[in-house]
N, C-alpha and C positions, 0 to 999 in steps of 0.2 A: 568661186566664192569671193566675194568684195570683203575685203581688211576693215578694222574701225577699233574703235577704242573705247570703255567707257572710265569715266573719271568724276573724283568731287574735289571737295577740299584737301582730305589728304593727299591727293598727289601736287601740292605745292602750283608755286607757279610754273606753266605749261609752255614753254617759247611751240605756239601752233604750227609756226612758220617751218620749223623742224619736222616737227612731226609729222604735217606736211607731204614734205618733201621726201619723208622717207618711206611714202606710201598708203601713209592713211587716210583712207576716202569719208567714213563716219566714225562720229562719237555721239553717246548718248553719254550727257554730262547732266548728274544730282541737282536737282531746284530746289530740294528740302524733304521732309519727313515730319513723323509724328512719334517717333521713337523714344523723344528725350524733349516732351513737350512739343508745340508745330513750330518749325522754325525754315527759314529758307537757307540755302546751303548760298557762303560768305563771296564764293569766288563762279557764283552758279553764273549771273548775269554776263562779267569780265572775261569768264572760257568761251559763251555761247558767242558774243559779240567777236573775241578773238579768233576762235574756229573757224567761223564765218567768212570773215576776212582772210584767211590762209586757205582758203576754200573744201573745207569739210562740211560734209553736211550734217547735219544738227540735229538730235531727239533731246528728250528730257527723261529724266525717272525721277521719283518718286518713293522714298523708303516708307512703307506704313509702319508703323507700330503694332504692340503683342494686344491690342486692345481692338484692333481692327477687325471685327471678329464676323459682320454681319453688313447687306445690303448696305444697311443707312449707314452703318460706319464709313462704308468704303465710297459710300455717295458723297458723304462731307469732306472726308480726303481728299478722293478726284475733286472738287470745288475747292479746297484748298489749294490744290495743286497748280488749277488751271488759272487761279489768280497767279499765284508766284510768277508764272510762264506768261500771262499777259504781256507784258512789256517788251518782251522779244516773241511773240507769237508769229510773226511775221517769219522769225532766223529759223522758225523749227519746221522743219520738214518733217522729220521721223517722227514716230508716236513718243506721245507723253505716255510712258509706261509705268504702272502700278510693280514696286519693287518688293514682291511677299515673300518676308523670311522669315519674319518677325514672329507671329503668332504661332501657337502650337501645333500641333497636329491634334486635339482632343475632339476637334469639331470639323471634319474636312467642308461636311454642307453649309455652316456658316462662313468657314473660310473661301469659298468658291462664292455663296454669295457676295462680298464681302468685294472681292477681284470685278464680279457684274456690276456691283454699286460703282466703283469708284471709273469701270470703260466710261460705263452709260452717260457719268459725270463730264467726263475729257470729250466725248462724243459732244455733247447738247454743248458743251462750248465751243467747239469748231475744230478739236484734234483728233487726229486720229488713235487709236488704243492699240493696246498691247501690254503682257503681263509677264514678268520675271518672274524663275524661281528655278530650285533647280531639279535635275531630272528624277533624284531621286525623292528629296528629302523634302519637296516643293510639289513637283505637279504628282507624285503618286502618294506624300502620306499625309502634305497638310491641306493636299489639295482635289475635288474629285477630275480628276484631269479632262477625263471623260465626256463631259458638260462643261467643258471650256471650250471646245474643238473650234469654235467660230470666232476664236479670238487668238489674233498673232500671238507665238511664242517666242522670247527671251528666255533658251535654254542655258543655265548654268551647268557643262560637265566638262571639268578638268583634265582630260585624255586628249590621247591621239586621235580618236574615234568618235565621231560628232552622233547627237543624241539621235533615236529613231525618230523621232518628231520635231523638227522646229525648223524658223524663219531667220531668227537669228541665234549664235552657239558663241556662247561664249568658254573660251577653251581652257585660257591659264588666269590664276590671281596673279601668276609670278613675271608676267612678262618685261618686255624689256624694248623701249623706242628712243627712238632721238626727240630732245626735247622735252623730256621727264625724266625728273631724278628717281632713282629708285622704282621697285615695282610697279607694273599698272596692268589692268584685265587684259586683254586682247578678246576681239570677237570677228564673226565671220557672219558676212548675209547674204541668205540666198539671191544668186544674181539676179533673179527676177524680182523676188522683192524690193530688192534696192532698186528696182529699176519701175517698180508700181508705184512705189515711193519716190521715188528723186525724179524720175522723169528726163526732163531735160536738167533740170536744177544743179545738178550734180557738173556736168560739162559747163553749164555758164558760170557758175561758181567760181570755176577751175580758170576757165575764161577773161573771167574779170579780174582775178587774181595775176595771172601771168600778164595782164594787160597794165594794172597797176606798177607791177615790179619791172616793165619795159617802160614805164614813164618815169620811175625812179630813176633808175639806169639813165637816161635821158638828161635828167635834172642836174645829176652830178656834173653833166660838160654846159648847162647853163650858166651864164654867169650875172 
């Protein structure tokens, strides 16, 4: 299982370079929501750019709101989303993933549509998709999990014991890394997925990273 992290504005600012270094390969870092009106998350662009550089690879998420209920809804999100994500479209490797907590459980066929709307959306703009929620309270009661099967999972469960189903498992709220204060997720990816996904990207990354930090080093006996 490959390490990673995910993070927004609550966890402050992030020294990468740390985080980094004490092993973590990706993060899927907040670009905004529609929770509390649509809005882009403040330190979304400043993490993915710095990630990048400290050679993490990079996804996005996406929080929809309780109103996110059906196809079109979730098709104007993902197009919401996939703008925000523009401007570093390039840094993001992992999928721009739909983050459903939000919405009830009264409706699970709207809400399942609702996850289709907003792929199909990240898709026809050039990302790849993928859907949060979690094992229980997500893909079985607000969700028909069942008629998601063809779309990567972002399991939320909080144990020792990773979910029967998923790509990527995100395990603690409560964790603990170098380079952030305070809590932050921890998550784990299937090595092959990371590896459908990052490709080579992932070692060049890492690459060009160690390569700049030997021209630093370098620089300091310049005179």
């Amino acid at each position: 299982m490959i390490p990673g992290i995910d993070v927004s504005k609550w966890n402050g600012s992030i020294n990468w370079e740390a985080v980094a270094a004490a092993g973590i390969k990706f993060a899927f870092i907040k670009c905004g929501g529609s929770d509390a009106g649509f809005y882009t998350d403040p330190r979304f662009y400043d993490n993915v750019k710095a990630a990048n550089r400290a050679g993490i690879v990079c996804g996005a998420y996406y929080y929809v709101g309780p109103l996110c209920t059906s196809f079109a809804d979730g098709e104007a999100d993902g197009n919401r989303a996939a703008a925000i994500c523009e401007p570093v479209k390039k840094l993001l490797v992992l999928p721009l993933v739909i983050d459903f907590e939000a919405p009830d459980t009264s409706n699970p066929a709207g809400n399942t549509g609702a996850v289709r709307g907003f792929c199909a959306a990240v898709r026809e703009a050039g990302y790849k998709n993928m859907v949060y929620a979690s094992e229980v309270s997500g893909f079985r009661d607000r969700l028909n999990g069942d008629m998601l099967s063809d779309i990567p999972r972002w399991v939320a469960k909080w144990s020792a014991n990773p979910p029967a189903v998923w790509d990527v498992w995100q395990s603690t709220s409560e964790g603990e890394n170098p380079g952030i204060v305070g809590p932050v997720d921890l998550d784990w990816m299937v090595i092959d997925t990371f590896n459908e996904y990052a490709g080579d990207h992932g070692g060049l990354a890492a690459a060009l990273h160690a390569l700049a930090a030997a021209i630093q080093e370098v620089l300091k006996y310049v005179e």
